[in-house]
C-alpha positions as CSV (number, residue, x, y, z in Angstrom):
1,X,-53.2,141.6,22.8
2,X,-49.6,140.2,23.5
3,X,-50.1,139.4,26.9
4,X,-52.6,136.9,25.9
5,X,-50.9,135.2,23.6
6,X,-49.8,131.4,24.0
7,X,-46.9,130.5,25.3
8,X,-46.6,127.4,23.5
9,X,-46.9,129.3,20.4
10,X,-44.3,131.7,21.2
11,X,-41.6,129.6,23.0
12,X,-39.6,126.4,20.7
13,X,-36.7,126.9,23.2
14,X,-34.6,124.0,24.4
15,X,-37.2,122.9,27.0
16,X,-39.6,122.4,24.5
17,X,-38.6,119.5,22.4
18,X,-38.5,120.1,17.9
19,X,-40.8,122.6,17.0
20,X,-41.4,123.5,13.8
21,X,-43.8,126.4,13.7
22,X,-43.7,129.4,16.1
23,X,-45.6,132.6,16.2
24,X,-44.1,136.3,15.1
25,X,-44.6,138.5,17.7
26,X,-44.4,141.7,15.2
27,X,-46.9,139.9,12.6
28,X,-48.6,137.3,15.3
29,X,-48.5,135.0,12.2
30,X,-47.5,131.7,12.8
31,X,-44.2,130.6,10.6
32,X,-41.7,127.5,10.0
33,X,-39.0,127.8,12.9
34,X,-36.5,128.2,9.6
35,X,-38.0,131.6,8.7
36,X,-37.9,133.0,12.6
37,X,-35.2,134.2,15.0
38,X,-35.7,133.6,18.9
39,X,-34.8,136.1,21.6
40,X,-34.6,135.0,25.1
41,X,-33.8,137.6,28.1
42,X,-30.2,137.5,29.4
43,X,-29.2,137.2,32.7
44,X,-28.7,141.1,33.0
45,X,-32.1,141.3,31.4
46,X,-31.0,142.3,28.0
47,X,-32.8,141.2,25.1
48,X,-30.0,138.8,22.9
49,X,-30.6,137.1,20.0
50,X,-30.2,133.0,20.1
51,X,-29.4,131.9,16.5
52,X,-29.0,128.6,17.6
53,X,-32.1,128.1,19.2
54,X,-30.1,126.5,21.8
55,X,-30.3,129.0,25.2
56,X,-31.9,128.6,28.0
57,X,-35.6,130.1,28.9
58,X,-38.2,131.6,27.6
59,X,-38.0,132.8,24.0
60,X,-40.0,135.2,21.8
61,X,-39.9,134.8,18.0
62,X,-39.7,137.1,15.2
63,X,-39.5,137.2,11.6
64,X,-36.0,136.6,10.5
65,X,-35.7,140.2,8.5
66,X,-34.3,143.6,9.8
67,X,-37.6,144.8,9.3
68,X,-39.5,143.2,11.5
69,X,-36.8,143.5,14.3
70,X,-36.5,146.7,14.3
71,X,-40.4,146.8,14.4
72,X,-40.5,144.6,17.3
73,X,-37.9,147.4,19.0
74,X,-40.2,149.8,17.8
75,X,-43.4,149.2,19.4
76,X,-41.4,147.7,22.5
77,X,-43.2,143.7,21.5
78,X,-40.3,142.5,24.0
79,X,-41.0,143.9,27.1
80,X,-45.1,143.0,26.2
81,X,-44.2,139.2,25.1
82,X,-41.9,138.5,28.0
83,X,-44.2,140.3,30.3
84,X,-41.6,141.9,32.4
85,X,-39.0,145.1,32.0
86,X,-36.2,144.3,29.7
87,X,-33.1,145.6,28.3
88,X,-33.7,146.4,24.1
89,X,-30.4,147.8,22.7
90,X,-31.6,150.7,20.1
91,X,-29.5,149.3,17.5
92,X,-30.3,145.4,18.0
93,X,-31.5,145.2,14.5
94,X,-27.8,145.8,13.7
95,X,-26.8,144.0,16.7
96,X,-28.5,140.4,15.1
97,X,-27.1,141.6,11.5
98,X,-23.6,141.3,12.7
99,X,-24.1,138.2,14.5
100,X,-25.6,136.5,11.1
101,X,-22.3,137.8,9.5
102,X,-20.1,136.3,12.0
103,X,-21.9,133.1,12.1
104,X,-21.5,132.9,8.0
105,X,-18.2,133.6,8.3
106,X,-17.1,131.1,10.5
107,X,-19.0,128.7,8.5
108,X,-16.7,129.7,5.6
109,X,-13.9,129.5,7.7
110,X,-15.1,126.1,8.9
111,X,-15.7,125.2,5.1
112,X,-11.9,125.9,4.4
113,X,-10.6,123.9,6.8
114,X,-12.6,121.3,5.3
115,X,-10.7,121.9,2.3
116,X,-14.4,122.7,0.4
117,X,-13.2,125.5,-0.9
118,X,-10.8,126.8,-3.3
119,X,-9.3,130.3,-3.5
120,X,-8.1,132.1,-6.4
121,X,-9.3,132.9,-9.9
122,X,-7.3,129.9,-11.4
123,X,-8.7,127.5,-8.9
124,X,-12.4,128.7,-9.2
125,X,-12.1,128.5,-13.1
126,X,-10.8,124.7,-12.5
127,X,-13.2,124.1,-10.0
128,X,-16.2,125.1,-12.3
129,X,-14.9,122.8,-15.0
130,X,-14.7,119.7,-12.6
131,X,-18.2,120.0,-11.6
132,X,-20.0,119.7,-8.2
133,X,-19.7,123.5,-7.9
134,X,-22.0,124.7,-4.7
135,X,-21.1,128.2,-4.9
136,X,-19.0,131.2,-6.0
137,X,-17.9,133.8,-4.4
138,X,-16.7,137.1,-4.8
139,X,-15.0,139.7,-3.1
140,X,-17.5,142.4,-2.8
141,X,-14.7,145.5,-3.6
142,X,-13.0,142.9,-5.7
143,X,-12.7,144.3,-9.7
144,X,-15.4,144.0,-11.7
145,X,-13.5,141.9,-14.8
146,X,-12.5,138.7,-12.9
147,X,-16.0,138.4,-11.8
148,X,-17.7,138.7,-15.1
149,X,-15.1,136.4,-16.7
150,X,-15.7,133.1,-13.9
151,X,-19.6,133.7,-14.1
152,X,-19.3,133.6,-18.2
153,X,-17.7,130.6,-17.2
154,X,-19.9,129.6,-14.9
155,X,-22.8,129.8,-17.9
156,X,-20.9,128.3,-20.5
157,X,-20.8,125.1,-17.9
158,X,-23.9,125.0,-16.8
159,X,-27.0,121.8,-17.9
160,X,-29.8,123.1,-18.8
161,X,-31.8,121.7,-16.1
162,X,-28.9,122.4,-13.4
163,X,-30.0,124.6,-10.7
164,X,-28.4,127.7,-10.8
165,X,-25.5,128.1,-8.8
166,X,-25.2,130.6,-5.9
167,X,-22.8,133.9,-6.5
168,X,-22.1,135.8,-3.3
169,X,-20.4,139.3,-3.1
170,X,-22.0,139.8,0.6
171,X,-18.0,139.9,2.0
172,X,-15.3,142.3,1.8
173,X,-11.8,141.0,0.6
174,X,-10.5,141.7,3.9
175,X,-13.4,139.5,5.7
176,X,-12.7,137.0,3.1
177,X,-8.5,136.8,3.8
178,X,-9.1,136.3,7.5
179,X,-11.9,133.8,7.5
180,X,-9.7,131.6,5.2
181,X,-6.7,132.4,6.2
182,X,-5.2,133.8,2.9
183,X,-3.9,137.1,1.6
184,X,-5.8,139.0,-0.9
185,X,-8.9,136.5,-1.8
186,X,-11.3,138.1,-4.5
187,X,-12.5,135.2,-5.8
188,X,-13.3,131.0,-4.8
189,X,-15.3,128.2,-5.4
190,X,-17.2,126.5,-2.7
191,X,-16.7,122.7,-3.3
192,X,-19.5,120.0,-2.8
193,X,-19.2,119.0,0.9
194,X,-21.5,119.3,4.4
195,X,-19.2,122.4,5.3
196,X,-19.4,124.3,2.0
197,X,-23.5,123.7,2.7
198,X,-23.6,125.0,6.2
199,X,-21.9,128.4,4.8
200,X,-24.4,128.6,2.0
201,X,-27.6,128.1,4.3
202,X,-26.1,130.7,7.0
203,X,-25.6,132.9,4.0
204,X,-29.0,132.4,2.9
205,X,-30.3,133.5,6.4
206,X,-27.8,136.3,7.0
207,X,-29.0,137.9,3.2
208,X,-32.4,137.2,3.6
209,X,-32.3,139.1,7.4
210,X,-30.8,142.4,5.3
211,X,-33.5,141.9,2.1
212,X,-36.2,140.5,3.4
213,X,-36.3,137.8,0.4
């Protein structure tokens, strides 16, 4: 049962020093802190999401997927894991998807600043040829022909034993003008640099929350 579970394999919260494994509450499987999200219980009692791992209290932790939060909602694993009546928004599922969004997008925003990123077809196609490439992007209702035409590109560059490089199309053009600060961005190149990273691994998290992969 839930209300016998460990706390210490539950909780990683700031109170509790580096953890690196917690338990699932929706699986009760024990996972690397990296594939997890923690909750924690507001101070109006509702259930919130702590992507940084950084607020204060108790925490429970679930599989970083949609799935498996909108499980835990399901079968009400919050108010059993915290032990106590609390506050699940319905839609928190959706709720935690648009805080992953935001999060990556101010990481992009953060990554443009930097000046790891450059916007525009021309730019992307020079930016492929210079090498040290992290990442393209595309606008995701962006036309179909400048995409194909920087990821032939993008091949045509490429070592064999290169890792293949990222292509995201998880943004709108809108989402994309206003987190860089640009009009009409379809397409950029995310340039080697700590910021351009930090986008890429929020990414990751925020696409592998929606796709479970």
């Amino acid at each position: 049962m839930l209300a016998t579970l460990d706390d210490t394999a539950l909780d990683g919260g700031p109170r509790k020093g580096a953890a690196t494994e917690r338990m699932c509450v929706v699986s009760r499987s024990v996972k690397p802190v990296e594939d997890l999200l923690r909750f924690v219980v507001g101070p109006d009692g509702s259930v919130l999401p702590d992507l940084k791992r950084n607020l204060p209290g108790r925490g429970l932790w679930v599989e970083a997927t949609r799935k498996a939060v909108d499980q835990a909602v399901k079968r009400q694993l919050f108010a059993k894991g915290f032990k106590r009546e609390v506050k699940v928004d319905p839609e928190l599922g959706q709720v935690t998807d648009r805080l992953l969004e935001r999060a990556a997008l101010d990481s992009l925003a953060i990554a443009g600043k930097a000046g790891e990123v450059a916007t525009g077809f021309t730019r992307a196609e020079a930016a492929i040829g210079h090498g040290g490439l992290l990442g393209l992007i595309h606008a995701a209702d962006g036309a179909e022909d400048g995409r194909r035409k920087l990821e032939a590109v993008l091949r045509r560059n490429a070592a064999d034993e290169q890792p293949e490089t990222p292509v995201i199309r998880a943004f709108s053009g809108m989402q994309l003008d206003l987190a860089l600060g640009r009009a009409h961005v379809i397409h950029a190149a995310l340039l080697a640099g700590p910021a351009s990273q930090g986008f890429l691994t929020r990414c990751q998290r925020m696409l592998r929350f929606r796709t479970g992969e």
